[in-house]
C-alpha positions as CSV (number, residue, x, y, z in Angstrom):
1,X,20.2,33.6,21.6
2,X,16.6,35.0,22.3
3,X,16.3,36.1,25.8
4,X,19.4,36.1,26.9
5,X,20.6,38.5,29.8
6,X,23.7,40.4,28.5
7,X,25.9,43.2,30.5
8,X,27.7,45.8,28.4
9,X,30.2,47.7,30.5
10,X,31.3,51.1,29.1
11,X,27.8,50.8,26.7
12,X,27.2,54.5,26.4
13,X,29.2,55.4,23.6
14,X,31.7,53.7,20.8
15,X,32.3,49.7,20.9
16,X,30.2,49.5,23.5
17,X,26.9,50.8,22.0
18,X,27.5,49.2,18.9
19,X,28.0,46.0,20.4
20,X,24.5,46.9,22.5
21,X,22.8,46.9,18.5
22,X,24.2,44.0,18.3
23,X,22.8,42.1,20.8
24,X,19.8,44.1,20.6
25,X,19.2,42.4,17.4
26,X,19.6,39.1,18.6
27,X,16.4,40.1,21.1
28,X,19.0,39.9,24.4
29,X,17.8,41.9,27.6
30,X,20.4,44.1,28.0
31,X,21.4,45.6,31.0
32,X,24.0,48.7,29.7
33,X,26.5,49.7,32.4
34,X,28.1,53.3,32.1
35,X,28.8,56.8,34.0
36,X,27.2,59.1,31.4
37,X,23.3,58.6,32.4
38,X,22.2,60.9,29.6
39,X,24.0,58.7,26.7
40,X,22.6,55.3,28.2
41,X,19.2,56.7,28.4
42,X,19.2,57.4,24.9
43,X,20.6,54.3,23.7
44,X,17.9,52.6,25.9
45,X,15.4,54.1,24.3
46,X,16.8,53.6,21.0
47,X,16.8,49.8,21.7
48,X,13.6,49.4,23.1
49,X,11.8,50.2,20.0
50,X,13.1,47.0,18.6
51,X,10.1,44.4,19.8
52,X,10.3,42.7,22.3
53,X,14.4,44.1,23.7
54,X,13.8,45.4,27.1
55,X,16.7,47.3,28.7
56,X,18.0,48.0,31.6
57,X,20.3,51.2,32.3
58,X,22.9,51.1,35.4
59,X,24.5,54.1,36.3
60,X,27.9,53.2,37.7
61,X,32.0,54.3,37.7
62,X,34.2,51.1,37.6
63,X,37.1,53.1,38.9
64,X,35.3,52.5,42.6
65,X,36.4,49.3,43.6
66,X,33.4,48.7,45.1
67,X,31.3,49.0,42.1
68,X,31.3,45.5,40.3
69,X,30.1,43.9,43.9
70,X,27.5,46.2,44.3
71,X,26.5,45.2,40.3
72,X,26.7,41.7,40.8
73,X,24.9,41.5,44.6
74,X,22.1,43.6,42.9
75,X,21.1,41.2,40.0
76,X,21.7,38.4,42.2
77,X,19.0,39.9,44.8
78,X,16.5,40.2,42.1
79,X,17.3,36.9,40.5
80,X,18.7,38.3,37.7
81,X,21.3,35.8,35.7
82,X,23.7,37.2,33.6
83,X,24.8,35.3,30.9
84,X,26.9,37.1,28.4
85,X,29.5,39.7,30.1
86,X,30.8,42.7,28.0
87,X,34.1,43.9,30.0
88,X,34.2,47.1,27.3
89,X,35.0,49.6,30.0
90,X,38.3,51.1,29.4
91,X,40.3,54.2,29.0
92,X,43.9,55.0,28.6
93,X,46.5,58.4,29.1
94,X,49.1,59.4,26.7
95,X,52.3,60.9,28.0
96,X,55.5,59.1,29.9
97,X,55.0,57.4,32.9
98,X,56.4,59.2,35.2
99,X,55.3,62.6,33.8
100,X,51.2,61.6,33.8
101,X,49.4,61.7,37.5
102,X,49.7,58.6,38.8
103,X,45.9,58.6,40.4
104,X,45.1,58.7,36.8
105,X,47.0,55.6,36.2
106,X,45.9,53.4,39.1
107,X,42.4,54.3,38.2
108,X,43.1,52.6,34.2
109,X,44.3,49.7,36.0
110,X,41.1,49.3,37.9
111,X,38.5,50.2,35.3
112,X,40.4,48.0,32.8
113,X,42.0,45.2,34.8
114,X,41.0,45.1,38.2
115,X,36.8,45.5,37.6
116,X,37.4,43.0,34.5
117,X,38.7,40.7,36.7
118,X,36.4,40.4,39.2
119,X,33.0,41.1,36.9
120,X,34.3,37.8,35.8
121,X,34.8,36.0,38.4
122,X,31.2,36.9,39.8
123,X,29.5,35.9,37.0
124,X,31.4,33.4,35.5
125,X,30.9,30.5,37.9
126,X,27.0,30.8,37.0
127,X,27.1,31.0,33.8
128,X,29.3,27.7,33.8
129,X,26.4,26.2,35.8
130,X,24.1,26.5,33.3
131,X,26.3,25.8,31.1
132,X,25.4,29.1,28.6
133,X,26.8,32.4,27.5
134,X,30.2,33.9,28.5
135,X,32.3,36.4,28.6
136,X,33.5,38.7,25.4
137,X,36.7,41.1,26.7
138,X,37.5,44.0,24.7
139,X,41.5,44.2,24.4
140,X,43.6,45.4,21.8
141,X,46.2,45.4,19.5
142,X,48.1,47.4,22.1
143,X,48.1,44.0,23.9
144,X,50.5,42.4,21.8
145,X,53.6,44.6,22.6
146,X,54.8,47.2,24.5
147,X,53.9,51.0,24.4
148,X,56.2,53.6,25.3
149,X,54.5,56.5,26.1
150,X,50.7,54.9,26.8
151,X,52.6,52.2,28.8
152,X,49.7,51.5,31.6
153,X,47.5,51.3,28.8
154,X,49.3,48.8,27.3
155,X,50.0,46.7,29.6
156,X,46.5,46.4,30.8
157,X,45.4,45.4,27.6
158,X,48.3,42.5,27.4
159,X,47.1,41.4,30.5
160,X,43.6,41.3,29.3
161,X,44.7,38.9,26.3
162,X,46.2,36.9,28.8
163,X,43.9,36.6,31.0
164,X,41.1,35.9,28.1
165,X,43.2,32.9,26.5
166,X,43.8,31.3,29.5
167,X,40.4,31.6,30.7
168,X,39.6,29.9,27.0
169,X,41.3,26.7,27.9
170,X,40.4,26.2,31.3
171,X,36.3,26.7,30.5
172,X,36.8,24.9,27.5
173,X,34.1,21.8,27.1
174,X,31.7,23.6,29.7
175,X,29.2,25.3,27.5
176,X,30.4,29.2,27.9
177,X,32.8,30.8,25.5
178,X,35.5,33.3,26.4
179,X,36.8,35.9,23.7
180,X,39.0,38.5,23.1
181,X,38.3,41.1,20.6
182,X,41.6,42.8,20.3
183,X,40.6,46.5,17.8
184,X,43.3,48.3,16.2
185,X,42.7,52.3,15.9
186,X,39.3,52.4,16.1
187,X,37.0,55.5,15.3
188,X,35.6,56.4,18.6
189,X,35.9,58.9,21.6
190,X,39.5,57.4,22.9
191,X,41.7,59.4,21.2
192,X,40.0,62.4,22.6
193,X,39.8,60.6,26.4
194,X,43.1,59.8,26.4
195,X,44.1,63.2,25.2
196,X,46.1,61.4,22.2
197,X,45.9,61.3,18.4
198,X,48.8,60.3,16.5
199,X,49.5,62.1,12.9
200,X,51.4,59.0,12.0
201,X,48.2,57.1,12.1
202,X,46.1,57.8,9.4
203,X,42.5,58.6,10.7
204,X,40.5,56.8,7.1
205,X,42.8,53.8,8.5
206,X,41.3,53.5,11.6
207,X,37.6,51.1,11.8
208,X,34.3,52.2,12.6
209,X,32.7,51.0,15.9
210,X,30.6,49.4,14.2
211,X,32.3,47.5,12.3
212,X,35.2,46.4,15.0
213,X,31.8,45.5,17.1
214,X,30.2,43.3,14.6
215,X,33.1,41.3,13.7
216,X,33.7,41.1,17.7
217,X,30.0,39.8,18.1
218,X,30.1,37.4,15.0
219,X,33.7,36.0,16.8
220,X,31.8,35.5,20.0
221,X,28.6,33.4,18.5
222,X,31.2,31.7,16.6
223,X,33.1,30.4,19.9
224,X,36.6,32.4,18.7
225,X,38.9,33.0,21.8
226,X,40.5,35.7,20.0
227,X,39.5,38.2,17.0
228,X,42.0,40.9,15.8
229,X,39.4,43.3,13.6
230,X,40.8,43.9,10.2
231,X,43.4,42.8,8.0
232,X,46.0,45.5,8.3
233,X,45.5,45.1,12.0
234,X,45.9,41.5,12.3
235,X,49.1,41.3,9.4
236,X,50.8,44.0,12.2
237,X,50.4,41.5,14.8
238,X,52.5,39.2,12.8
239,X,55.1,41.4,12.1
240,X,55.3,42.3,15.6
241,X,55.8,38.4,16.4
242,X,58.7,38.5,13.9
243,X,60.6,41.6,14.8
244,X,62.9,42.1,17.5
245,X,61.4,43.0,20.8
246,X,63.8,46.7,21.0
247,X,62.4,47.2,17.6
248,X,58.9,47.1,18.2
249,X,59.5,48.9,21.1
250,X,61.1,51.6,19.4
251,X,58.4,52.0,16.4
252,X,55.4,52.3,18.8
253,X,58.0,54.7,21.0
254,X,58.3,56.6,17.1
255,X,53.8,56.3,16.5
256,X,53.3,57.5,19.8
257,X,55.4,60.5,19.9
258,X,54.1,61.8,16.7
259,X,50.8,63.5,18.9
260,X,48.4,66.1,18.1
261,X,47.0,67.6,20.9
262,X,43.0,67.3,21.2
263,X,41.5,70.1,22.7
264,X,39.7,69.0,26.1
C-alpha cells in the first residue's frame, strides 16, 4: 500500500485522525480534509515525522455544496489521483425534529449524505480505472434502526450503509473495495458536537478512536464491505434484526431521552 494517495474527510480530530495514523503507517500520502486549520496542521506535522509520509492539509467545510467539486477539480488540475476515499465527515443534533433548527439539519444531510455522495462519485470512476484503492464510509450503528430524537442523524447514517453495500456489489470484481465501518458509542468529540450524552450509556462502554479506527482500517485492507467495531456493538445489531420494529423504536426513543446536557 506504499504510496498510495488517501483523502481523510473530517481528519482533524477523533476517527478521522486515528484513521490518518493508520494510513500514515502504511507510508500513504495523505491529503487530511477538515475546517479546524490549527488541528490539521498539528496532525500534519505529527505525521510527517514518520519517513517518508508527506501530507497535505485542505482547509474546507463540507456543509458548502460547492466544496467536494472544488476538492476534486483541484487534485485533478494538479494530477493528483486519489485512491483511497475517507467520507468520515459527519456530525449529528440531539433533540426532536421539529423542535431543533432546521438549517442545522439540512446542513447534517449535506456534510453526511449529500458531500459523501458525490466525493464518491468524483473519485470513484478513477479509481475503478486503475483498478486500485476505494472508498471506506464511516456509518454507524445508528444506521441499522431508527432514532427518535437524533432522527436526521440517523437516517443519514442508514442511508450511508445503504449506499456502501450496494456500491459493494456493483464494483465488485473491479479491483477497488467499498466498506462501511459502522462504530457504536465511540469516545470522541460527538457527544459534545451534537450537544448529547446519554446517562443510559455507560461512557467505559463506549470504544476508543483508536481502536474503532484500526479495526475499520484492518476491514478495509481486508476487502470487508461492512465492519460493526466491537462485540457488544455488533450482538445489538442482531437483536435489533430480531425485535419488533415499534420496539426498537421505543428503546432508542428510552436511550436517547436519558440526556445530560454538555456545556457548549
Amino acid at each position: 500500500m506504499k504510496g498510495e494517495t488517501v483523502l481523510i474527510t473530517g481528519a482533524s480530530s477523533g476517527i478521522g485522525l486515528e484513521l490518518a495514523r493508520c494510513f500514515a503507517a502504511e507510508g500513504c500520502r495523505l491529503i487530511l480534509l477538515a475546517r479546524n486549520a490549527g488541528a490539521l496542521e498539528t496532525l500534519a506535522a505529527e505525521l510527517r515525522q514518520r519517513p517518508g509520509v508527506e501530507v497535505r492539509v485542505l482547509v474546507a467545510d463540507l456543509a458548502v455544496p460547492e466544496t467536494p467539486g472544488r476538492v476534486f477539480n483541484a487534485l485533478q488540475a494538479e494530477g493528483t489521483p486519489v485512491d483511497v476515499l475517507v467520507n468520515n465527515a459527519g456530525f449529528g443534533a440531539h433533540g426532536k425534529f421539529a423542535e431543533l433548527p432546521l438549517e442545522r439539519q439540512l446542513d447534517m444531510v449535506q456534510v453526511n449524505v449529500a458531500a459523501l455522495v458525490q466525493l464518491t462519485g468524483l473519485f470513484l470512476p478513477g479509481m475503478i480505472e486503475r483498478r486500485r484503492g476505494g472508498v471506506m464510509n464511516i456509518a454507524s450503528t445508528a444506521a441499522f434502526q431508527s432514532g427518535p430524537r437524533m432522527a436526521v442523524y440517523y437516517a443519514t447514517k442508514a442511508f450511508v450503509l445503504s449506499f456502501s453495500e450496494a456500491l459493494s456489489v456493483e464494483t465488485a470484481g473491479q479491483g477497488v473495495t467499498i466498506t462501511a465501518v459502522c462504530p457504536g458509542p465511540t469516545r470522541t468529540n460527538f457527544g459534545r458536537a451534537a450537544n448529547y450524552q446519554s446517562a443510559r450509556h455507560p461512557v467505559r462502554a463506549a470504544m476508543t478512536a483508536r481502536a474503532v479506527a484500526e479495526h475499520g482500517h484492518r476491514a478495509f485492507r481486508g476487502g470487508r464491505w461492512v465492519v460493526i467495531s466491537g462485540l457488544q456493538n455488533r450482538l445489538l445489531t442482531v437483536f435489533v434484526r430480531l425485535l419488533p420494529r415499534f420496539v426498537v423504536r421505543r428503546a432508542v426513543d428510552w436511550l436517547n431521552a436519558g440526556r445530560l446536557p454538555l456545556n457548549p
